[in-house]
C-alpha positions in Angstrom: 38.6 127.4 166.8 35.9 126.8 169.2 37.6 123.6 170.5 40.5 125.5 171.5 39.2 127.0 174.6 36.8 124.4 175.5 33.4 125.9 177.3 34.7 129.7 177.1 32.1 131.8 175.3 32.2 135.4 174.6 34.4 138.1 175.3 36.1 135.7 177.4 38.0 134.0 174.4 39.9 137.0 173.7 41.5 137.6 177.3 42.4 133.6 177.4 44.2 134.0 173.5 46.1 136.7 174.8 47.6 134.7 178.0 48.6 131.8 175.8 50.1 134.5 173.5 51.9 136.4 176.6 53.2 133.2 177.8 54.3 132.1 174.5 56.1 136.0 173.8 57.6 135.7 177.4 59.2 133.1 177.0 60.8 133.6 173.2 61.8 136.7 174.9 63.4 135.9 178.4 65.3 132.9 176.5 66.6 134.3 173.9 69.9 134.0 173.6 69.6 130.4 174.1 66.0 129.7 172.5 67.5 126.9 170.7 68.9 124.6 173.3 66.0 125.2 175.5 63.5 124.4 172.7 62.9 120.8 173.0 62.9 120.1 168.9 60.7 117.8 168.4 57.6 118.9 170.4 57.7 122.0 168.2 57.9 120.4 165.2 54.8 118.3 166.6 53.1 121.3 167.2 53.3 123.4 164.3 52.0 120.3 162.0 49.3 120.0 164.5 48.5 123.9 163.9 49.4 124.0 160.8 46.5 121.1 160.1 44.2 123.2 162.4 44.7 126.2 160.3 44.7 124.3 156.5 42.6 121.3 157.2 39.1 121.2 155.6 36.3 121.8 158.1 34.7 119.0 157.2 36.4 115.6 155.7 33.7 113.1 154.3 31.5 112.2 157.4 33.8 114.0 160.2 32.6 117.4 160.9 35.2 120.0 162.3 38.1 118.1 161.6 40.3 120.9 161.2 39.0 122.3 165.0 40.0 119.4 166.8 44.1 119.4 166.1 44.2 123.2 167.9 43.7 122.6 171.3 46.6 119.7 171.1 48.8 122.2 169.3 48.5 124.6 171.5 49.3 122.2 174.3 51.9 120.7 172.4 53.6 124.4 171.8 53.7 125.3 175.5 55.6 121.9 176.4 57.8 122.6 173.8 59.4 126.0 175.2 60.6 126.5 178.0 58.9 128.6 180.6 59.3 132.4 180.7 61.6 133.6 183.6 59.1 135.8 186.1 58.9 136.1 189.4 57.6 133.2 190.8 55.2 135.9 192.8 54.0 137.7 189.2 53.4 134.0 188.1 51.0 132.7 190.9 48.9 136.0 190.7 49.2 135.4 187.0 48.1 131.6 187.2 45.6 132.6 190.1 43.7 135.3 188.4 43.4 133.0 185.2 42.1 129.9 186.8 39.4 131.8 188.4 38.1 133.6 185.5 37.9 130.8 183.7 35.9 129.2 186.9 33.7 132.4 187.3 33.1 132.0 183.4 32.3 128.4 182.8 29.9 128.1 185.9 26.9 129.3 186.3 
């Protein structure tokens, strides 16, 4: 899944997985009582075939190499339009955003 997180090397890879999985638990959890009207249907249904060819797609399909890499990223980007977005604090979130965007600077330059 090296496509996924782009330039991100390392030990870095873990800490970026388990923002898109906090954002993705946050905001199951913060909506849901009403998970399915603030779903938007068909984006999710988009992205899990897109991650489900990522995860059953053959790594390599007669001269494409890493074909099954190259639906993740979409899928993951897919998934995150597709829910709604968790209900923080709009101070907790910009922190949040903040910190991420600039390890992911600090760690791809240089």
């Amino acid at each position: 899944m090296d496509a996924t997180f782009g330039s991100l090397v390392g030990s870095l890879e873990p800490v970026v997985l388990g923002a898109i999985a906090l954002w993705i638990v946050a905001s199951v959890v913060s909506h849901r009582g009403e998970l399915r009207r603030a779903v938007d249907g068909r984006l999710a249904l988009l992205a899990g075939i897109l991650l489900a060819l990522a995860l059953l797609s053959p790594d390599m399909y007669l001269n494409t190499v890493r074909f099954a890499q190259r639906w993740a990223p979409v899928g993951l980007a897919t998934l995150h339009l597709a829910l709604p977005a968790p209900r923080v604090s709009p101070r907790l979130l910009r922190v949040g955003v903040g910190g991420l965007v600039a390890l992911f600077s600090l760690a791809t330059t240089g």
